[in-house]
mmCIF file of the protein (N, C-alpha, C, O) and its ligand, coordinates in Angstrom:
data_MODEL
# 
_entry.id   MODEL 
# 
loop_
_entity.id 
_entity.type 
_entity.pdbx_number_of_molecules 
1 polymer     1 
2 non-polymer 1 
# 
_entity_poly.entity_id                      1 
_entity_poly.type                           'polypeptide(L)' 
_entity_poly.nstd_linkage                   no 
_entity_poly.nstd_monomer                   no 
_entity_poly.pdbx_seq_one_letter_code       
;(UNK)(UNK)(UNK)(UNK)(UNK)(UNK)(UNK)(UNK)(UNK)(UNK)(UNK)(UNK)(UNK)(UNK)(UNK)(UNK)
(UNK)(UNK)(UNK)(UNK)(UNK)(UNK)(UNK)(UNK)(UNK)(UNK)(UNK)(UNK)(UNK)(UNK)(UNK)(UNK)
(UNK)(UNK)(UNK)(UNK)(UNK)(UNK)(UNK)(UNK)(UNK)(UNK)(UNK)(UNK)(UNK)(UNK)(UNK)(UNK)
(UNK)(UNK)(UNK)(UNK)(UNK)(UNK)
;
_entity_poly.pdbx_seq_one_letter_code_can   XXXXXXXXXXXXXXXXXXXXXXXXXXXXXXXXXXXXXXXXXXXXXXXXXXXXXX 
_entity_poly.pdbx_strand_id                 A 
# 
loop_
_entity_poly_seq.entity_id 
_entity_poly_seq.num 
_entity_poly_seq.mon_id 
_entity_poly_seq.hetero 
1 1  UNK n 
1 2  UNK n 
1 3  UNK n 
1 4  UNK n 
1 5  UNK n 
1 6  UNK n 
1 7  UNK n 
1 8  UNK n 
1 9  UNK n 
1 10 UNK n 
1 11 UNK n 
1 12 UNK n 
1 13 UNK n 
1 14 UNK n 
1 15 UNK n 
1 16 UNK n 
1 17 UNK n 
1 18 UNK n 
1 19 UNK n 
1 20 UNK n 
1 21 UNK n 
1 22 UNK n 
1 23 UNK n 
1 24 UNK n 
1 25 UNK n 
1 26 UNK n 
1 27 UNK n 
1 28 UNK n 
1 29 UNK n 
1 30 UNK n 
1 31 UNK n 
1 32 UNK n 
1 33 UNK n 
1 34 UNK n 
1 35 UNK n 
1 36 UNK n 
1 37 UNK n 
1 38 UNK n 
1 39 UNK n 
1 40 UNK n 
1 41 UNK n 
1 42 UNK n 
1 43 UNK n 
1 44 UNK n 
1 45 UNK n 
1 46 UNK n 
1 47 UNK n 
1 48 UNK n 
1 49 UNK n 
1 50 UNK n 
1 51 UNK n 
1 52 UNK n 
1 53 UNK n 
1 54 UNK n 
# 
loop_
_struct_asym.id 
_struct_asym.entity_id 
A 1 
B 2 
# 
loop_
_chem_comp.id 
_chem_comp.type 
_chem_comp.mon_nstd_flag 
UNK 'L-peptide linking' . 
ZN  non-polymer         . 
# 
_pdbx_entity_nonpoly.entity_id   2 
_pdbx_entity_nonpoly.name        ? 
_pdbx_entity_nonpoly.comp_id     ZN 
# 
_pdbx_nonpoly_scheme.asym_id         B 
_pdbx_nonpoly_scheme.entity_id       2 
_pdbx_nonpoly_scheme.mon_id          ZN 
_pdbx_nonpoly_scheme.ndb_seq_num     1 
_pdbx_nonpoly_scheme.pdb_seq_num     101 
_pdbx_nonpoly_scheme.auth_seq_num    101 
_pdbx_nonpoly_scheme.pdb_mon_id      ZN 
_pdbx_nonpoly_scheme.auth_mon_id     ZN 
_pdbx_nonpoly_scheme.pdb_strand_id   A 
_pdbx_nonpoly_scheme.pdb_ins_code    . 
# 
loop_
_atom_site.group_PDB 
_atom_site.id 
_atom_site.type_symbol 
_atom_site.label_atom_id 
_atom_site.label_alt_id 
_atom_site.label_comp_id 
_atom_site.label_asym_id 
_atom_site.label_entity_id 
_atom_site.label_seq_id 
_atom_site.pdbx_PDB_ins_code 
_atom_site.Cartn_x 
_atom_site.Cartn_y 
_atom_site.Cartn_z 
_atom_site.occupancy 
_atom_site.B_iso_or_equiv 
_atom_site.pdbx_formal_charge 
_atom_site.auth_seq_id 
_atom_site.auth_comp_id 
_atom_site.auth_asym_id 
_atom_site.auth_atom_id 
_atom_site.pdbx_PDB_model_num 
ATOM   1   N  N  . UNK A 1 1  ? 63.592 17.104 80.198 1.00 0.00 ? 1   UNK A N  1 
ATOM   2   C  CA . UNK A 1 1  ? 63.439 17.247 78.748 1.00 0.00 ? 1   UNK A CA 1 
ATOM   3   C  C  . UNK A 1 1  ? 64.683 17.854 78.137 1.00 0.00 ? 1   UNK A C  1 
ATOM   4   O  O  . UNK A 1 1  ? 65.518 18.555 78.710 1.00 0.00 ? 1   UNK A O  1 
ATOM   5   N  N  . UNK A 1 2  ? 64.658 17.416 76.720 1.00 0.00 ? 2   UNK A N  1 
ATOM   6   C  CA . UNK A 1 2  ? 65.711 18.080 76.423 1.00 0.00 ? 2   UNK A CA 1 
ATOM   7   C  C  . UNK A 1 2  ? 65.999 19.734 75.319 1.00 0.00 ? 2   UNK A C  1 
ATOM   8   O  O  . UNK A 1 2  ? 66.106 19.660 74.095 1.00 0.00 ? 2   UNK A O  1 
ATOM   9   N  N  . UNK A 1 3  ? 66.063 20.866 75.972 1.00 0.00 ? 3   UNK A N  1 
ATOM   10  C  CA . UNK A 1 3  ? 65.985 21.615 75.753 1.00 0.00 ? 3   UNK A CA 1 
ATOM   11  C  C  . UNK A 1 3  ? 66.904 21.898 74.862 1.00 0.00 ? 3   UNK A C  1 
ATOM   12  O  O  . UNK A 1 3  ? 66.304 22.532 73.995 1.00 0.00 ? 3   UNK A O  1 
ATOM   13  N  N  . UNK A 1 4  ? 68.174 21.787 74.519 1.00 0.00 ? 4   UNK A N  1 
ATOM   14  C  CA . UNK A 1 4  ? 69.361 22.252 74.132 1.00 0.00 ? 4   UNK A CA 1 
ATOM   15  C  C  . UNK A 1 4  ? 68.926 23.284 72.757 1.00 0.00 ? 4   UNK A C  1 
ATOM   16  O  O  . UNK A 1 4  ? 68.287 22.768 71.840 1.00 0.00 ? 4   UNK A O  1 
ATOM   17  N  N  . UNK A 1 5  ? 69.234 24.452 72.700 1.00 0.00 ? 5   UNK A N  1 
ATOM   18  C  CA . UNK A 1 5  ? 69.210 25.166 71.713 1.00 0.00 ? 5   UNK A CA 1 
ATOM   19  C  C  . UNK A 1 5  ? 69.844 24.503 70.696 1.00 0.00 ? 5   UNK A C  1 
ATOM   20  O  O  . UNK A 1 5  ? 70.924 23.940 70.871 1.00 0.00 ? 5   UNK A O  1 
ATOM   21  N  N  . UNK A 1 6  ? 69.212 24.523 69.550 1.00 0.00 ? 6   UNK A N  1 
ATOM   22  C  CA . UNK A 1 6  ? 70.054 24.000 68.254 1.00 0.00 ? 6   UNK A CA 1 
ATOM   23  C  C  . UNK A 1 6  ? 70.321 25.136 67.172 1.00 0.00 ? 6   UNK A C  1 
ATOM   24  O  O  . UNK A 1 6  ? 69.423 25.970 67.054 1.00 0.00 ? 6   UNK A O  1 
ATOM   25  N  N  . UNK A 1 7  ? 71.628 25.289 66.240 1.00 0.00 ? 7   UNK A N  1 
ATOM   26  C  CA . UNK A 1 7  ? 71.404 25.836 65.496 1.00 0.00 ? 7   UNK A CA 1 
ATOM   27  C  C  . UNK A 1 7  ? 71.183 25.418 64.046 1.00 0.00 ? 7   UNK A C  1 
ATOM   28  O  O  . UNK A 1 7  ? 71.538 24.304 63.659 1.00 0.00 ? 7   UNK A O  1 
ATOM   29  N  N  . UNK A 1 8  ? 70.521 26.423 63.140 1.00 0.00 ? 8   UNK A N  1 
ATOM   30  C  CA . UNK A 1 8  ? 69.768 26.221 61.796 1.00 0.00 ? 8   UNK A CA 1 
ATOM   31  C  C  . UNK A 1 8  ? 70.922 25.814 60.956 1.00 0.00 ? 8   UNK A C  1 
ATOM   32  O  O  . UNK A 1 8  ? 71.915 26.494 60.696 1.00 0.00 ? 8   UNK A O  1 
ATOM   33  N  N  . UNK A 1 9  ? 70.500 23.966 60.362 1.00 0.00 ? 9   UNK A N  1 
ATOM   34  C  CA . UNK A 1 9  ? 70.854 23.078 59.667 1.00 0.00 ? 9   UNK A CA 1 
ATOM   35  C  C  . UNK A 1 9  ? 71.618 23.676 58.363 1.00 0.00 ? 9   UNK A C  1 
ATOM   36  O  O  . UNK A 1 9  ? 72.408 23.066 57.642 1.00 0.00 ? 9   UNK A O  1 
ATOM   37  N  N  . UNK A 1 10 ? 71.143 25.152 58.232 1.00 0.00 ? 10  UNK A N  1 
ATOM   38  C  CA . UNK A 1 10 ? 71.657 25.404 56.286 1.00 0.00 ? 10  UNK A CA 1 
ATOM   39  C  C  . UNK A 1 10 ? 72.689 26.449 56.717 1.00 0.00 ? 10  UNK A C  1 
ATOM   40  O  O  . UNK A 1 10 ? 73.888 26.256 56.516 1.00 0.00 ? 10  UNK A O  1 
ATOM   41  N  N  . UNK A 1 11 ? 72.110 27.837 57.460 1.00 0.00 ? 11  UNK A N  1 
ATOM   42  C  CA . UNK A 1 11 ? 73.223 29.337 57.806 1.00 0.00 ? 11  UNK A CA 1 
ATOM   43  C  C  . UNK A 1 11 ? 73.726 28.611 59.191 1.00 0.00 ? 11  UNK A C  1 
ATOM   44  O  O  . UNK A 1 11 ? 74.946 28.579 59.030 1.00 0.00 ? 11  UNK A O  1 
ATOM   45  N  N  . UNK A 1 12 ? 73.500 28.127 60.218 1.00 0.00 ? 12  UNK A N  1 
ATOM   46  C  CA . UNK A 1 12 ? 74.304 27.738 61.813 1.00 0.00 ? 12  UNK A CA 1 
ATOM   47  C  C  . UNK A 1 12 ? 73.713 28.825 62.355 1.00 0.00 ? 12  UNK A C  1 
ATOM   48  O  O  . UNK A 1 12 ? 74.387 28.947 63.378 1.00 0.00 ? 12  UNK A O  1 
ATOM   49  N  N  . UNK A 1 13 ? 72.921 29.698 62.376 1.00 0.00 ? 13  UNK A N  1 
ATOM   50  C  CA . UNK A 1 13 ? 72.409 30.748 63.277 1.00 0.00 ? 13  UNK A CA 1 
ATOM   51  C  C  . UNK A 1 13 ? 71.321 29.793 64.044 1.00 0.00 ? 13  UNK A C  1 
ATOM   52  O  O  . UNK A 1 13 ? 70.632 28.860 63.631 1.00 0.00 ? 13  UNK A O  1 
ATOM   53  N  N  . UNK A 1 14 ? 71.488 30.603 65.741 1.00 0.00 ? 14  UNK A N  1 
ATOM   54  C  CA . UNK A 1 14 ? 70.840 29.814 66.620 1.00 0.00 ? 14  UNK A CA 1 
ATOM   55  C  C  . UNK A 1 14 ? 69.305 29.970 66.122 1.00 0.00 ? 14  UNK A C  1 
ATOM   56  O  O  . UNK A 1 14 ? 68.835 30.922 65.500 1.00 0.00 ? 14  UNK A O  1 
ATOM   57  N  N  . UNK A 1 15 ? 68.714 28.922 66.506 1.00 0.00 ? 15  UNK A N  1 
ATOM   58  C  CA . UNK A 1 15 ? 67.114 28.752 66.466 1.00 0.00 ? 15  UNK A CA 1 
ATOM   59  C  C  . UNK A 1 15 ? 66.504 29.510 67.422 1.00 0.00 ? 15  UNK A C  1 
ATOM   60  O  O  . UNK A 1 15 ? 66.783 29.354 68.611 1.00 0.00 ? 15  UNK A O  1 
ATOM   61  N  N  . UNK A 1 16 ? 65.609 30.408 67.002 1.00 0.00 ? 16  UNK A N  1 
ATOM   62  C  CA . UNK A 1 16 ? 64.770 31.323 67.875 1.00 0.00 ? 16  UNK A CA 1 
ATOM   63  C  C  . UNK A 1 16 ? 63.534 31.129 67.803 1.00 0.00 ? 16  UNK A C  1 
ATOM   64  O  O  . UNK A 1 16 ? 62.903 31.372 68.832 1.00 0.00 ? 16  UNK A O  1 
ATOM   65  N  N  . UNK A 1 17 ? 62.833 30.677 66.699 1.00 0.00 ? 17  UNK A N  1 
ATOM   66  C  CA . UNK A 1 17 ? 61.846 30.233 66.403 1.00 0.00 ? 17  UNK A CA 1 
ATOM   67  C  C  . UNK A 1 17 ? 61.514 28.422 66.290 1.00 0.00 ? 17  UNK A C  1 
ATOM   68  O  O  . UNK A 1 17 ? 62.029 28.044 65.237 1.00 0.00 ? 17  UNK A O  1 
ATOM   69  N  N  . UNK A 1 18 ? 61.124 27.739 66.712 1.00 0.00 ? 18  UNK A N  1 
ATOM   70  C  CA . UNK A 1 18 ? 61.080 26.561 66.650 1.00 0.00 ? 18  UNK A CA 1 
ATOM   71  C  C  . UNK A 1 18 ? 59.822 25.923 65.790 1.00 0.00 ? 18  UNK A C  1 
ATOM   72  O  O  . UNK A 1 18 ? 58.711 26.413 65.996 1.00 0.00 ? 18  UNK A O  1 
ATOM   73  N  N  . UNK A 1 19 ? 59.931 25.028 64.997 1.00 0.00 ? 19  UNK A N  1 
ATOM   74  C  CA . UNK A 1 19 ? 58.497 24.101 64.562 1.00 0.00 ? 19  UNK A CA 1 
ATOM   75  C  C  . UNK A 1 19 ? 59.072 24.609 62.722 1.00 0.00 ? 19  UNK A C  1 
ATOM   76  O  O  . UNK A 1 19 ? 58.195 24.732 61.866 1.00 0.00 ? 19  UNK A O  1 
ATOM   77  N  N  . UNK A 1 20 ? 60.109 24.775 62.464 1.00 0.00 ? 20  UNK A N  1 
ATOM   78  C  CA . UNK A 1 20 ? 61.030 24.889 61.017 1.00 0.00 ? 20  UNK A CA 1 
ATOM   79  C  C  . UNK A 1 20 ? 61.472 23.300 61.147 1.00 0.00 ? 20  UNK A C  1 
ATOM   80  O  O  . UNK A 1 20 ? 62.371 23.153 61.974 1.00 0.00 ? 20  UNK A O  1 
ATOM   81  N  N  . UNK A 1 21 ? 61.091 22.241 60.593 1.00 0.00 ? 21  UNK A N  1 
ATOM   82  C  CA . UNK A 1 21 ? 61.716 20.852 60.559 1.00 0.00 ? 21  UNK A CA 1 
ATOM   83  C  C  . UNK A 1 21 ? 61.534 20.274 59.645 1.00 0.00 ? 21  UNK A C  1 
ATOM   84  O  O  . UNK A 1 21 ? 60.389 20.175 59.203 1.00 0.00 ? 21  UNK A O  1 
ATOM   85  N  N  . UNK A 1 22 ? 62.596 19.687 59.037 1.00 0.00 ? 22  UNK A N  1 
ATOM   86  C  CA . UNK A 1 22 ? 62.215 18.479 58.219 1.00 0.00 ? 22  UNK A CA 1 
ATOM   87  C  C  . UNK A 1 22 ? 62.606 16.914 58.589 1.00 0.00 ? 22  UNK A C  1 
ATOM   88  O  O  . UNK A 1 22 ? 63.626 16.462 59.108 1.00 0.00 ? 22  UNK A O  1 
ATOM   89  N  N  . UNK A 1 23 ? 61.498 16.315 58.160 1.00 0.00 ? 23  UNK A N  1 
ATOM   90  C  CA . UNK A 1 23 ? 62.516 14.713 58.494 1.00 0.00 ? 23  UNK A CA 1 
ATOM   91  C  C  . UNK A 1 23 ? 63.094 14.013 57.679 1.00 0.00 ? 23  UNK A C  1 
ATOM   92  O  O  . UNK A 1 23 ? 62.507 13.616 56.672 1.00 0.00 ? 23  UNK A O  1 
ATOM   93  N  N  . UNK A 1 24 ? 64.337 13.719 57.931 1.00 0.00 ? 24  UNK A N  1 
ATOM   94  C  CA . UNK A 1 24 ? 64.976 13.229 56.407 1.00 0.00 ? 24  UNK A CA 1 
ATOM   95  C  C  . UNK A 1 24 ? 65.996 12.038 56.531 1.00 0.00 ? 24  UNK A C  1 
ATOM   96  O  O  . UNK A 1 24 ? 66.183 11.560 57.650 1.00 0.00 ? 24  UNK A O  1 
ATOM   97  N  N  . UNK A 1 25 ? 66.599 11.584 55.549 1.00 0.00 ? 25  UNK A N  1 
ATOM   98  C  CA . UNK A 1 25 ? 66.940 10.302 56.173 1.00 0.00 ? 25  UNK A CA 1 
ATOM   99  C  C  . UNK A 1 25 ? 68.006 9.866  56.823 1.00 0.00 ? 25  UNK A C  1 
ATOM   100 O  O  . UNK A 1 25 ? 68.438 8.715  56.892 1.00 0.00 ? 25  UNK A O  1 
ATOM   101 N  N  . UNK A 1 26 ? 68.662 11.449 57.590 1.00 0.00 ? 26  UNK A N  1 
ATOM   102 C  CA . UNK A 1 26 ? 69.985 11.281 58.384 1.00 0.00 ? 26  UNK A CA 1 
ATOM   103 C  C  . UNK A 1 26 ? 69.764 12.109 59.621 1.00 0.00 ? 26  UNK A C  1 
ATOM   104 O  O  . UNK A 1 26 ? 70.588 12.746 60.277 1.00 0.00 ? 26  UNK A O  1 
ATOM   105 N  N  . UNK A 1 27 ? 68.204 11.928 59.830 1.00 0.00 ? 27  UNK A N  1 
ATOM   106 C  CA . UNK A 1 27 ? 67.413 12.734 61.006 1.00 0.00 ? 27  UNK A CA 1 
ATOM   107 C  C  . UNK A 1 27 ? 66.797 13.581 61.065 1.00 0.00 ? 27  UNK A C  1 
ATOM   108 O  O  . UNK A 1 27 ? 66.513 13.951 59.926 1.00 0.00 ? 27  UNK A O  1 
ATOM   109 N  N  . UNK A 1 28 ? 66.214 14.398 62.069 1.00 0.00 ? 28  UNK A N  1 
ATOM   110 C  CA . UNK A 1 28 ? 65.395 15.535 61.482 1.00 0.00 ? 28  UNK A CA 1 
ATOM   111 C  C  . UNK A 1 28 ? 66.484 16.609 61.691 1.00 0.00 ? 28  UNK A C  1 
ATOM   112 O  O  . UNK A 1 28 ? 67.397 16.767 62.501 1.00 0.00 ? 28  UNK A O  1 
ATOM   113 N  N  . UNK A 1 29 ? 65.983 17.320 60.566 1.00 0.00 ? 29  UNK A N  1 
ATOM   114 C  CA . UNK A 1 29 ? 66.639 18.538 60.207 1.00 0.00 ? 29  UNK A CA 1 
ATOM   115 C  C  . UNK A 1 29 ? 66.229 19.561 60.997 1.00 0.00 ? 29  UNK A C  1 
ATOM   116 O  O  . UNK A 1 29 ? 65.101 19.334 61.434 1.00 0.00 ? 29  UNK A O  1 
ATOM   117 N  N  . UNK A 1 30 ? 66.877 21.040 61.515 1.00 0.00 ? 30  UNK A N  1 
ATOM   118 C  CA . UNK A 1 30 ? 65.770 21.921 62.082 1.00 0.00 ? 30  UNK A CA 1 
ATOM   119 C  C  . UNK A 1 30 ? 66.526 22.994 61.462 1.00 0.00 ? 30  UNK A C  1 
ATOM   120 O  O  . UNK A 1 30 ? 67.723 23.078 61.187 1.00 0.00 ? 30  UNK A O  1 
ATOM   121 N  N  . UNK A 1 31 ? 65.338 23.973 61.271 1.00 0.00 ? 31  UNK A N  1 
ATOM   122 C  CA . UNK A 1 31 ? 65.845 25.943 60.533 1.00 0.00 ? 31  UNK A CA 1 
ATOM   123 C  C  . UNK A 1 31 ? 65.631 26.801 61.008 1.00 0.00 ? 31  UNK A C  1 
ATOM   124 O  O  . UNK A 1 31 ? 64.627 26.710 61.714 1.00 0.00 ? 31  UNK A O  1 
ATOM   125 N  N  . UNK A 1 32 ? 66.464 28.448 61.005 1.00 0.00 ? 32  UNK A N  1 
ATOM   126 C  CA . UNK A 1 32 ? 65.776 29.427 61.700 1.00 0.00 ? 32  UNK A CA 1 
ATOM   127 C  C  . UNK A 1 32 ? 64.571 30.278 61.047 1.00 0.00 ? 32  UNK A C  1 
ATOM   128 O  O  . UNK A 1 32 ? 63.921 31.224 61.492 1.00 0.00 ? 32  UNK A O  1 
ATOM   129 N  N  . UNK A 1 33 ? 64.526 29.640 59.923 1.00 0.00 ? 33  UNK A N  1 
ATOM   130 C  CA . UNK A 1 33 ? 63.280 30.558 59.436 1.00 0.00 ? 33  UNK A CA 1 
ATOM   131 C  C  . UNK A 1 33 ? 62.799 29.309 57.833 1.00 0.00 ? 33  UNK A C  1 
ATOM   132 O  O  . UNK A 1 33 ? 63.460 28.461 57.233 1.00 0.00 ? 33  UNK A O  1 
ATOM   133 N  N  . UNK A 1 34 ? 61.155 29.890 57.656 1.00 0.00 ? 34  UNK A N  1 
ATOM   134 C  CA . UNK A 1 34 ? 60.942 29.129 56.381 1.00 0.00 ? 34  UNK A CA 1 
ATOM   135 C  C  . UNK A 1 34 ? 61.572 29.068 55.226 1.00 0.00 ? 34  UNK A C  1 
ATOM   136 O  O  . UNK A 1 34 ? 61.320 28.179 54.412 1.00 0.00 ? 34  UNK A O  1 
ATOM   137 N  N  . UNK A 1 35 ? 63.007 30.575 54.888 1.00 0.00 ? 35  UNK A N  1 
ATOM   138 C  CA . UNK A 1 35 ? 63.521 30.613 53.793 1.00 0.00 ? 35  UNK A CA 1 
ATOM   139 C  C  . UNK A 1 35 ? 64.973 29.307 53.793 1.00 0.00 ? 35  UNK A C  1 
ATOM   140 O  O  . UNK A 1 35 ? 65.551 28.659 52.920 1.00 0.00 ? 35  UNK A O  1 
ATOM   141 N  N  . UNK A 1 36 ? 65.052 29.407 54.965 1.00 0.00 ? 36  UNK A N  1 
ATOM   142 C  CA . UNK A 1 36 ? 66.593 28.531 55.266 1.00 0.00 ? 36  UNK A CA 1 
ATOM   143 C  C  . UNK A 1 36 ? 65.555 26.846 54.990 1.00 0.00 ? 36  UNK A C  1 
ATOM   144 O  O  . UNK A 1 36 ? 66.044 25.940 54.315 1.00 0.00 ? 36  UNK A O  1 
ATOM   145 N  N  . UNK A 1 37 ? 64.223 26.724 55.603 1.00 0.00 ? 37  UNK A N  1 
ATOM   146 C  CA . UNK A 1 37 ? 63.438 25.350 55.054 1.00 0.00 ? 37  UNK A CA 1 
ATOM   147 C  C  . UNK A 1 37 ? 63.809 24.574 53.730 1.00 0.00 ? 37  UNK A C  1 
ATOM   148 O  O  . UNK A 1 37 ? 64.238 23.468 53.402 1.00 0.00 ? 37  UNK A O  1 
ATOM   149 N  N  . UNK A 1 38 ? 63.478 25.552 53.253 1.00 0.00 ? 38  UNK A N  1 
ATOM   150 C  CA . UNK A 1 38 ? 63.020 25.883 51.530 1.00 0.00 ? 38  UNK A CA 1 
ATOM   151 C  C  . UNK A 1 38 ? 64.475 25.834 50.939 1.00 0.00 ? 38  UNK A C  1 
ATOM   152 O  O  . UNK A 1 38 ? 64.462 24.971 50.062 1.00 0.00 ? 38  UNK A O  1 
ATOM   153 N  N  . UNK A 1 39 ? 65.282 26.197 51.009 1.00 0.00 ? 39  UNK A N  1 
ATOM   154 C  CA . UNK A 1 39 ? 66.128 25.965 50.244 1.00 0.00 ? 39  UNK A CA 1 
ATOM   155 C  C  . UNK A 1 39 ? 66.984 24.394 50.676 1.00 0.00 ? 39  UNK A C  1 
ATOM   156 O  O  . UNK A 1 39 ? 67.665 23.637 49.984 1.00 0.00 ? 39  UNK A O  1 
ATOM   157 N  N  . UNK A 1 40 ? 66.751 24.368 51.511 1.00 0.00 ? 40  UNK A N  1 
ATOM   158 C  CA . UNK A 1 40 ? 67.549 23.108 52.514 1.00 0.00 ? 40  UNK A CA 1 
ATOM   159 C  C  . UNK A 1 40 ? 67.012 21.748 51.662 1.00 0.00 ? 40  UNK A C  1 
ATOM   160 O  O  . UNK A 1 40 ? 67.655 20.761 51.306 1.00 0.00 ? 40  UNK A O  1 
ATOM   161 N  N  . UNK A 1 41 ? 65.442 22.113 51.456 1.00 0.00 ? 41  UNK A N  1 
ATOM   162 C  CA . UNK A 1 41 ? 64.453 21.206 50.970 1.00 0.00 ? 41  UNK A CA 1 
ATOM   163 C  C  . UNK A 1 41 ? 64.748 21.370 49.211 1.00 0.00 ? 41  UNK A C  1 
ATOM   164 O  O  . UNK A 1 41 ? 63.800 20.585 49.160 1.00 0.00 ? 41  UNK A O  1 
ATOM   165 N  N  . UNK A 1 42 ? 64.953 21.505 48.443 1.00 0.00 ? 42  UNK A N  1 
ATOM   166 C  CA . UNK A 1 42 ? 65.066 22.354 46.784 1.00 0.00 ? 42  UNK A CA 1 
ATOM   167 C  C  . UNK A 1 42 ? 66.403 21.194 47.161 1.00 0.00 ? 42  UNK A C  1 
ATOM   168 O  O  . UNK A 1 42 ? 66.246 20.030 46.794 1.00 0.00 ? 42  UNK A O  1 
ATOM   169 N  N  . UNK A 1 43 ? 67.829 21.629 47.979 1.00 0.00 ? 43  UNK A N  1 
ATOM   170 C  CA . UNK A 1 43 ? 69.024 21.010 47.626 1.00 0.00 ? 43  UNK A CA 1 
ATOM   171 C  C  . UNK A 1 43 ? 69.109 19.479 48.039 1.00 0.00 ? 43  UNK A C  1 
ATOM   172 O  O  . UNK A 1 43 ? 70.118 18.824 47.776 1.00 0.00 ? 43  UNK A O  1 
ATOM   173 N  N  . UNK A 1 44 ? 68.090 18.968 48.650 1.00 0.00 ? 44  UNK A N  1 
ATOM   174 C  CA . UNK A 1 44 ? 68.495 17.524 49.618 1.00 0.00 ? 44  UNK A CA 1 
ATOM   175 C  C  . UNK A 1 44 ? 66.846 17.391 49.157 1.00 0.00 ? 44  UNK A C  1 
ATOM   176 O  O  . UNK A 1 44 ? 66.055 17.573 50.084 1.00 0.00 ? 44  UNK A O  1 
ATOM   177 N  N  . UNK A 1 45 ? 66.284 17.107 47.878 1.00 0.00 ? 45  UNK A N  1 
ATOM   178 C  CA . UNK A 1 45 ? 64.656 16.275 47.758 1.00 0.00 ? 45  UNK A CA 1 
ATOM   179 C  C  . UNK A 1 45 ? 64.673 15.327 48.391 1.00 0.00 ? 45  UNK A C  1 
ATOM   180 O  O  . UNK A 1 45 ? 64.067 15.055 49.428 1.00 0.00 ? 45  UNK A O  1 
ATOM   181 N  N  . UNK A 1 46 ? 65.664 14.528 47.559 1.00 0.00 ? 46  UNK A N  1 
ATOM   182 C  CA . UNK A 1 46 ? 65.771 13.077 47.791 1.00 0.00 ? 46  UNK A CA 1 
ATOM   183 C  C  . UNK A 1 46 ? 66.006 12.315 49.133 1.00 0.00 ? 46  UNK A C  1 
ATOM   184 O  O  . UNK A 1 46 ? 65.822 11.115 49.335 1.00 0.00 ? 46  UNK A O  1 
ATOM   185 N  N  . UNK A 1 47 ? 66.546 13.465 50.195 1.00 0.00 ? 47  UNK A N  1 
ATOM   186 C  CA . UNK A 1 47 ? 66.716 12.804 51.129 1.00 0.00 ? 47  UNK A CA 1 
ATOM   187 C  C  . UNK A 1 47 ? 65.449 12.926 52.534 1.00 0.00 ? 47  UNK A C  1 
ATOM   188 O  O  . UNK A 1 47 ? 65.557 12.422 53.652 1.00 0.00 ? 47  UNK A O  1 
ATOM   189 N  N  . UNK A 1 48 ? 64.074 13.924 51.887 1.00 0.00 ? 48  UNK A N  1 
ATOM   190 C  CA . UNK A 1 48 ? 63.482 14.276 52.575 1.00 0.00 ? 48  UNK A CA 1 
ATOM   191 C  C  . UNK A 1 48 ? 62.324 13.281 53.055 1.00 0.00 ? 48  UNK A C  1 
ATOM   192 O  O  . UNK A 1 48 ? 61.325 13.478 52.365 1.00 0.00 ? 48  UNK A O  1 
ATOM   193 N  N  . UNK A 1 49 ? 62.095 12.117 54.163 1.00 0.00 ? 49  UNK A N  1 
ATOM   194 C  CA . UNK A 1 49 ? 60.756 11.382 54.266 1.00 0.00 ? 49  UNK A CA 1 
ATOM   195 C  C  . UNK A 1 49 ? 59.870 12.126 54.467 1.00 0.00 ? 49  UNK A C  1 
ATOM   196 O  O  . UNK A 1 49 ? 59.706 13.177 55.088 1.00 0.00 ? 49  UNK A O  1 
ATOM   197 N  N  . UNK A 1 50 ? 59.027 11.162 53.590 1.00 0.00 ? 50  UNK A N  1 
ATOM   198 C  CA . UNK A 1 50 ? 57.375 11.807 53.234 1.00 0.00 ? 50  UNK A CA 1 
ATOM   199 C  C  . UNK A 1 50 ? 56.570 11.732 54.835 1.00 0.00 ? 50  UNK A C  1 
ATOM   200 O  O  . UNK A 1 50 ? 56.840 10.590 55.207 1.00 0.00 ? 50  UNK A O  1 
ATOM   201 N  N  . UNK A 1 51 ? 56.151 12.058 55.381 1.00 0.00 ? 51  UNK A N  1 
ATOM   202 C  CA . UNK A 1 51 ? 55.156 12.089 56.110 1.00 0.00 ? 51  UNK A CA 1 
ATOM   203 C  C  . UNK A 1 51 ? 53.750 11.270 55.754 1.00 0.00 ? 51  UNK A C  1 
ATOM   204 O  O  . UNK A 1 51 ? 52.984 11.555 54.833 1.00 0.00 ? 51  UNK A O  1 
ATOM   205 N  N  . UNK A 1 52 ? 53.599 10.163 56.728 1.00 0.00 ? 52  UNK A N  1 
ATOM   206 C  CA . UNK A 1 52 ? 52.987 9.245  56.756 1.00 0.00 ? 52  UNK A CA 1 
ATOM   207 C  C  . UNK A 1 52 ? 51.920 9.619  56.858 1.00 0.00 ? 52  UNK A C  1 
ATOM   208 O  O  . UNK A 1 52 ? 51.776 10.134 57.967 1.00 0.00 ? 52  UNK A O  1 
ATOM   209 N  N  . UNK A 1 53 ? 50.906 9.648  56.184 1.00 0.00 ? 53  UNK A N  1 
ATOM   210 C  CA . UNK A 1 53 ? 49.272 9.963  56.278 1.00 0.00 ? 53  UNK A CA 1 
ATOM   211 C  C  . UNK A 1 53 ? 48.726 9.091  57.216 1.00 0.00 ? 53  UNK A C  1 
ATOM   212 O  O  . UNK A 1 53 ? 48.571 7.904  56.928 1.00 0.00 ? 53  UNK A O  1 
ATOM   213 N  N  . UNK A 1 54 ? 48.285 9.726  58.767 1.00 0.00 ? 54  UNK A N  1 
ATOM   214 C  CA . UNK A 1 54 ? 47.565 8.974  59.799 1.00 0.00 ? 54  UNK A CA 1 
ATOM   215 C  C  . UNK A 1 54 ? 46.011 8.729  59.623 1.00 0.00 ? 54  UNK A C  1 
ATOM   216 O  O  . UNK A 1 54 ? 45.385 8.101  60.477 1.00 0.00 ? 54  UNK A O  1 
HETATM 217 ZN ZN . ZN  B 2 .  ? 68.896 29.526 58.749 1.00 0.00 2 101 ZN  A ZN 1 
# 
């Protein structure tokens, strides 16, 4: 599997917490916390896919 630590898409601080993601349309995004989410999400709407209702 692939483990590789990633760091958070908006500050570059390593990910310590995992399950911060968005999917968007140049891949999924990942954050170290819900505030780095949230703003990531506010500056890039447009590029965020909706999540498909199963
Ligand atoms: Zn962050």
């Amino acid at each position: 599997m692939n483990t590789e630590p990633r760091n958070c898409d908006l500050c570059q601080l390593p990910i310590e917490v995992p399950g911060y993601e968005l999917k968007t349309v140049s891949g999924v995004k990942q954050f170290c916390c819900e505030g780095c989410q949230g703003i990531w999400q506010m500056l890039h709407e447009d590029e965020i896919l909706k999540e498909e209702p199963s």
